[in-house]
C-alpha positions as CSV (number, residue, x, y, z in Angstrom):
1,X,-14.4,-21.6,-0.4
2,X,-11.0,-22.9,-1.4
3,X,-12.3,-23.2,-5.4
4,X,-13.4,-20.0,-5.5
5,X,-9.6,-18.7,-3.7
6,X,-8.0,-20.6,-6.0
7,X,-10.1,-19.2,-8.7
8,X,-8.6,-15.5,-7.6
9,X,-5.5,-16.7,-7.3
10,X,-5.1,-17.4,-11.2
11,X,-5.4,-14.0,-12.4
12,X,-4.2,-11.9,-9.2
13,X,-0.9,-13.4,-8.5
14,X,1.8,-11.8,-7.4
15,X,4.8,-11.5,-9.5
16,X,7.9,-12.8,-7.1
17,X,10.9,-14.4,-8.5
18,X,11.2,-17.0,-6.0
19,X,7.6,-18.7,-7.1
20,X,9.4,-19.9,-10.1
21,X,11.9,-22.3,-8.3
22,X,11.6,-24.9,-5.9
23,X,15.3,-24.6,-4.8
24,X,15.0,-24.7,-0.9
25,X,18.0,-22.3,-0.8
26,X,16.3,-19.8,-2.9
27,X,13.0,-20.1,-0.6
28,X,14.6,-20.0,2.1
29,X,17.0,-16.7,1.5
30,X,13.4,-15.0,0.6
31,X,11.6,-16.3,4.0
32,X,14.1,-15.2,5.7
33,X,14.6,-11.4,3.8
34,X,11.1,-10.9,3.9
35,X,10.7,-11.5,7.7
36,X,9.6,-8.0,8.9
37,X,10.6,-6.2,5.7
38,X,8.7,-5.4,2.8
39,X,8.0,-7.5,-0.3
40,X,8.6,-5.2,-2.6
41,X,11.7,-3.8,-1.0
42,X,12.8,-7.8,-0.8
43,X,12.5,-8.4,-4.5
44,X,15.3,-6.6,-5.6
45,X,18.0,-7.4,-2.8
46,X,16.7,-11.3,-2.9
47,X,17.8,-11.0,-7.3
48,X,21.3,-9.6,-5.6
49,X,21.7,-12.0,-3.2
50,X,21.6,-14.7,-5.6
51,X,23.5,-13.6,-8.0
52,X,26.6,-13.2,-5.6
53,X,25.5,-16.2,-3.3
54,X,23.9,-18.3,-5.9
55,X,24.2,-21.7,-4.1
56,X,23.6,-22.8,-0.3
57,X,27.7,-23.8,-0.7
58,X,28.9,-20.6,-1.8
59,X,26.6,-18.7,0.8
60,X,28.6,-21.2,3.5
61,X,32.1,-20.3,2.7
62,X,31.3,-16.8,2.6
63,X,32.9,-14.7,5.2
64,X,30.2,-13.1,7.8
65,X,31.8,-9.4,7.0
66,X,30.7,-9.6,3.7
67,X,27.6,-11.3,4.3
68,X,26.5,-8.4,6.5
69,X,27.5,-6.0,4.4
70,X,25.4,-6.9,1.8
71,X,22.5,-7.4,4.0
72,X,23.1,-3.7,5.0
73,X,19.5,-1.6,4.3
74,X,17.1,-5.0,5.2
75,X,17.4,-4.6,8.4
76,X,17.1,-7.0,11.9
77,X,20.8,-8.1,10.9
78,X,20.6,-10.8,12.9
79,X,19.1,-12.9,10.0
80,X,22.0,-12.6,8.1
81,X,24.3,-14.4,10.5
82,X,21.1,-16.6,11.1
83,X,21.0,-17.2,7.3
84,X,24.5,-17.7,7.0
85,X,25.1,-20.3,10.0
86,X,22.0,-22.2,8.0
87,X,23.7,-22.3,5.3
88,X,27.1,-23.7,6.6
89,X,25.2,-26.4,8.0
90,X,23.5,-27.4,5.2
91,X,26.5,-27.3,3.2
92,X,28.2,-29.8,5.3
93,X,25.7,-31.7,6.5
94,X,22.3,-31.6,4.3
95,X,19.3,-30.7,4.4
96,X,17.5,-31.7,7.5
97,X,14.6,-33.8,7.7
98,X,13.8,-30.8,10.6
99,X,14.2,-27.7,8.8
100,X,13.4,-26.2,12.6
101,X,17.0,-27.3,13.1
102,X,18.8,-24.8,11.6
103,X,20.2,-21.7,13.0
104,X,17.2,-18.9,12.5
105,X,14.9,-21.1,11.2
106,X,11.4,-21.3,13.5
107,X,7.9,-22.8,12.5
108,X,6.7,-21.2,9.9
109,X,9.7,-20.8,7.8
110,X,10.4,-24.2,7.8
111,X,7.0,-25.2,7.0
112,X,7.2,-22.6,3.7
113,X,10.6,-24.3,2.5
114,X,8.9,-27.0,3.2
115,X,6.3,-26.8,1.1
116,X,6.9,-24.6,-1.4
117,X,10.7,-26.8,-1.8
118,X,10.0,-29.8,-1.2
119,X,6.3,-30.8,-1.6
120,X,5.1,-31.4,1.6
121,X,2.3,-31.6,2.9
122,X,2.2,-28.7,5.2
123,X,0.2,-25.2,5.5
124,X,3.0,-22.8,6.2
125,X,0.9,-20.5,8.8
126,X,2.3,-16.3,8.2
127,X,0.3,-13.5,9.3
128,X,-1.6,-13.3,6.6
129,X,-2.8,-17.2,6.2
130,X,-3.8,-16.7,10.0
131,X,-6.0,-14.1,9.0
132,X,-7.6,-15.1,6.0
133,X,-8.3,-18.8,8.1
134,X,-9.3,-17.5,11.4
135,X,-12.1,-14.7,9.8
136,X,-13.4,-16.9,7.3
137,X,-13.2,-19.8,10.0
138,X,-12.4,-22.7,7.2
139,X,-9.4,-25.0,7.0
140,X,-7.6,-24.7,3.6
141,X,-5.2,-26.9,2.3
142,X,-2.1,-26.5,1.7
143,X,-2.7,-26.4,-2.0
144,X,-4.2,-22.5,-1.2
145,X,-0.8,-21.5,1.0
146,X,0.2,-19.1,-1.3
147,X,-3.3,-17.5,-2.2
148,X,-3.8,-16.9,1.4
149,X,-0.6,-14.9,1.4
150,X,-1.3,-12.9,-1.3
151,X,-5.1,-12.4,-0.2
152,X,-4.1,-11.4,3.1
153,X,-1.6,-9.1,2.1
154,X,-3.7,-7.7,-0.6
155,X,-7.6,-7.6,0.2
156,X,-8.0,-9.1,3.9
157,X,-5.8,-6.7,5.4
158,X,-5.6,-6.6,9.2
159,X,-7.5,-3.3,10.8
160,X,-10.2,-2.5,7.1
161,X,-10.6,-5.5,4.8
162,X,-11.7,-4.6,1.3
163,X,-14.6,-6.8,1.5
164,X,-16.1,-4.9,-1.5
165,X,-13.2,-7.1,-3.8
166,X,-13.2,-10.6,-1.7
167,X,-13.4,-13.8,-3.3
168,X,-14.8,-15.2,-0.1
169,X,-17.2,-12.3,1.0
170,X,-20.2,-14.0,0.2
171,X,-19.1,-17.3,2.6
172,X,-16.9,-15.6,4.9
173,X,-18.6,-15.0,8.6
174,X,-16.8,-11.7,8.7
175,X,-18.0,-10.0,6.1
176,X,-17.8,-6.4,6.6
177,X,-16.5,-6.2,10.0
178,X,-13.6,-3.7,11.1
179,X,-10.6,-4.9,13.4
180,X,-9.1,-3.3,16.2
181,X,-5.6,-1.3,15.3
182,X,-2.9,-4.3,16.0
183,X,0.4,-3.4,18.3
184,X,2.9,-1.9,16.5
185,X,6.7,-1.4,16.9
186,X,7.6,1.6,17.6
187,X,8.8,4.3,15.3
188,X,12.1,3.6,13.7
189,X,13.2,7.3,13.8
190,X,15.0,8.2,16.8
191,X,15.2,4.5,18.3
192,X,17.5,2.2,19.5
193,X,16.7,0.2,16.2
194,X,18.6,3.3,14.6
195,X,20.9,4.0,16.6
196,X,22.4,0.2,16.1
197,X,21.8,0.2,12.3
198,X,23.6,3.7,12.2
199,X,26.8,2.1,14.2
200,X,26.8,-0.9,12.0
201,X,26.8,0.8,8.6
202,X,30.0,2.9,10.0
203,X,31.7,-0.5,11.0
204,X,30.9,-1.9,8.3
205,X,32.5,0.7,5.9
206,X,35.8,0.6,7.9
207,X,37.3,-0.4,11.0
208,X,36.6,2.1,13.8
209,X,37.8,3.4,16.8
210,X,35.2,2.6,19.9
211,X,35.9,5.8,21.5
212,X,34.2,7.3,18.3
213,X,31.0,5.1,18.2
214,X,28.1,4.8,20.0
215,X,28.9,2.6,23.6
216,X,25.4,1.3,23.6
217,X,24.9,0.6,20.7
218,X,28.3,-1.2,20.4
219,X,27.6,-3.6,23.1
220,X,24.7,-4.5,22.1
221,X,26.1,-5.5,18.2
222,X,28.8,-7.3,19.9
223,X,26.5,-9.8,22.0
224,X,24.5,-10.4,18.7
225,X,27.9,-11.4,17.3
226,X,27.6,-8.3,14.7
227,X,31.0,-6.9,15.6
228,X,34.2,-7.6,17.1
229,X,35.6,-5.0,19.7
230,X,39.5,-5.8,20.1
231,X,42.1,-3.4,21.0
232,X,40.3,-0.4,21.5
233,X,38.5,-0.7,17.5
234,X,35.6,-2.1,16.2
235,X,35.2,-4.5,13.2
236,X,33.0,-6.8,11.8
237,X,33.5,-10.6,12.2
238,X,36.4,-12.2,10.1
């Protein structure tokens, strides 16, 4: 089953920039941009990124104003101060043997940098490789991580798998079969979600007077460490 994946994968890959490197900083700033954001919206903003922050040490001495400004429009801004902190550590201390270690950084991230950085011999287990393993019910190696990825993301899609164009189809138990809707969040429009990005895009233009801004929404950048509230105005961290 893995030969014939493999054999899809060498004429359906898809095209991102950070497949060509095996800088873990790199890999890193893309597992961490495309966590609940598209791919295709990633590719762009990752080319950016890099070509302001194009090392793990000029990331770290970065100020966190500017690094959340120009993580404005990705979303879940929390990664960027997540992303950031990482980055200060590794600066001064390494890499870590436990990549789980640094700030932001949970399972399967640290699996993908590190095995798509540094070798190892690991599966990095997304959404997609889940899928793919659990319906077809066989253990890949980590040799097929990124196949998986683009399979899942591509053909065995979660609720109506396009059986019809699967490499596997004709081994895989669940040939054919539907799925059951999965959870969703919410709608964006009109949320809370929208409400805080809407806040932080002001702050981040300029300074701003809390009486003007939204209280809630305030508070609840402030705990994430997003903004500073001092004297009656709102800013983002120095």
């Amino acid at each position: 089953m893995e030969e014939r994946l493999l054999a899809w994968f060498s004429g359906n890959e898809r095209d991102l920039p950070w497949r060509r490197t095996t800088d873990p900083y790199a890999i890193l700033v893309s597992e961490v941009m495309a966590q609940q954001t598209q791919v295709e919206r990633v590719v762009p903003r990752w080319r950016r990124w890099l070509e302001r922050w194009p090392t793990v040490e000029a990331l770290g001495a970065a100020s966190s104003a500017d690094v959340i400004r120009e993580w404005q429009g990705l979303g879940y801004n929390r990664r960027a101060l997540s992303l950031h902190r990482a980055a200060q550590h590794v600066a001064a201390h390494g890499w870590p043997d436990d990549l789980t270690e640094l700030p932001g950084v949970g399972r399967y991230t640290a699996d993908a940098v590190a095995c798509f950085a540094f070798g190892a011999d690991v599966l990095p287990v997304d959404v997609n490789v889940r899928r793919v393993s659990e319906r077809t019910r066989h253990a890949f190696t980590p040799a097929a991580a990124q196949a998986l990825m683009d399979l899942g993301a591509t053909i065995c899609l979660a609720r109506v798998p396009r059986c019809e164009s699967c490499p596997l189809a004709e081994l895989c138990p669940s040939r054919g079969r539907r799925f059951e809707p999965l959870r969703k969040q919410g709608p964006f429009e009109g949320s809370f979600r929208q409400r805080r990005a809407a806040t932080l895009r002001l702050v981040a233009a300029t300074e701003q007077p809390l009486a003007d801004l939204d209280a809630a929404a305030v508070s609840s950048l402030a705990r994430d460490g997003l903004v500073l509230v001092a004297g009656g105005t709102v800013s983002l961290p120095c």
